[in-house]
ZAMARGU-4260 file (C-alpha; in steps of 0.2 Angstrom, whole numbers, plus 5000, padded with zeros to 4 digits):
<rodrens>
0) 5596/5568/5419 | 5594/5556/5434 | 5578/5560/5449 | 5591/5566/5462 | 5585/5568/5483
5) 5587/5585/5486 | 5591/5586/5506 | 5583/5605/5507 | 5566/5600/5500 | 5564/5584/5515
10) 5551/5598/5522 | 5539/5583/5526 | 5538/5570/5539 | 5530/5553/5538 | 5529/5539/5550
15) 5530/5520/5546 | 5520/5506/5554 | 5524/5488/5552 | 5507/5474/5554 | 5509/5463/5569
20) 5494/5449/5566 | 5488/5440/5583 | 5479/5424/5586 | 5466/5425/5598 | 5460/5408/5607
25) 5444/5408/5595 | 5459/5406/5580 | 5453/5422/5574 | 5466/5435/5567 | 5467/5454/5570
30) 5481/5465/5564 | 5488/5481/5577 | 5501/5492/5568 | 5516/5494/5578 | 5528/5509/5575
35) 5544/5506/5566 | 5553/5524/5562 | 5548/5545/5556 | 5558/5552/5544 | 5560/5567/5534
40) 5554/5565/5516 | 5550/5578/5500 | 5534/5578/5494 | 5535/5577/5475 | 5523/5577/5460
45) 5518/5559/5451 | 5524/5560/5433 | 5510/5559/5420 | 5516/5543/5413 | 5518/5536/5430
50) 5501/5540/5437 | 5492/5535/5419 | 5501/5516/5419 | 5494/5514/5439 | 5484/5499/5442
55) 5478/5508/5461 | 5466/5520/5454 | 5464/5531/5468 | 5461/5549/5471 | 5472/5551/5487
60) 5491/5545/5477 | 5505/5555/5485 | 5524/5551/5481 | 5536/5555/5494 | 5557/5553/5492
65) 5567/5551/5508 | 5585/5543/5511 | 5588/5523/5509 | 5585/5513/5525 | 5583/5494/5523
70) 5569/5495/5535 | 5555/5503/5520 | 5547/5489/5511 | 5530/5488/5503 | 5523/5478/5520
75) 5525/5495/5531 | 5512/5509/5530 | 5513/5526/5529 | 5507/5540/5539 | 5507/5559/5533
80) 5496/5573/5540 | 5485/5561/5549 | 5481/5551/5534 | 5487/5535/5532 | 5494/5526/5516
85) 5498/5510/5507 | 5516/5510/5500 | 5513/5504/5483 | 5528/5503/5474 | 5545/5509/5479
90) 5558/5515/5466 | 5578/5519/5470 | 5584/5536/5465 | 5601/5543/5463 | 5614/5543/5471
95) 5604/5535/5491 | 5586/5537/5491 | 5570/5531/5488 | 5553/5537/5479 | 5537/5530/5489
100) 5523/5527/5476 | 5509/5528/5492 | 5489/5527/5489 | 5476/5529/5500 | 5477/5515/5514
105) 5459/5519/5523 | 5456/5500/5520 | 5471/5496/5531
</rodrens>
């Protein structure tokens, strides 16, 4: 049977920030994260096979489903209950939604 979104479950709600790099005169780069959408998303549980294969060996992982946008891509950053996170890999479920492999993104 096929990972379905369940509407009722969408309990959570994250925010996504996309980078916008600057140059300053000195040629030197800084990165501010501009605001780009909040949605409502379920908070689900990382299969065992899933979260053995991961390459981002973290102790802060969350997976999140919420509805298709085209906006979501793994440039954008997550932010749920004041933590922020790096969308690492981004899955398509059944029959219009996303799942959002996400680890810790302190580094961001």
């Amino acid at each position: 049977m096929a990972t379905r979104i369940n509407p009722g479950a969408m309990r959570e709600r994250v925010t996504f920030e996309r980078p916008f790099e600057t140059l300053a005169p000195s040629g030197a780069a800084s990165i501010q994260w501009i605001y780009e959408a909040t949605l409502r998303a379920e908070l689900v549980q990382e299969d065992t096979e899933a979260f053995l294969a991961s390459v981002d060996r973290t102790e802060d992982r969350k997976v999140f489903r919420c509805w298709a946008t085209p906006f979501v891509t793994t440039d954008l950053r997550l932010t749920h209950d004041d933590r922020t996170y790096r969308i690492a890999k981004i899955v398509p479920v059944f029959p219009n939604g996303l799942e959002l492999h996400c680890v810790d993104g302190d580094g961001q």
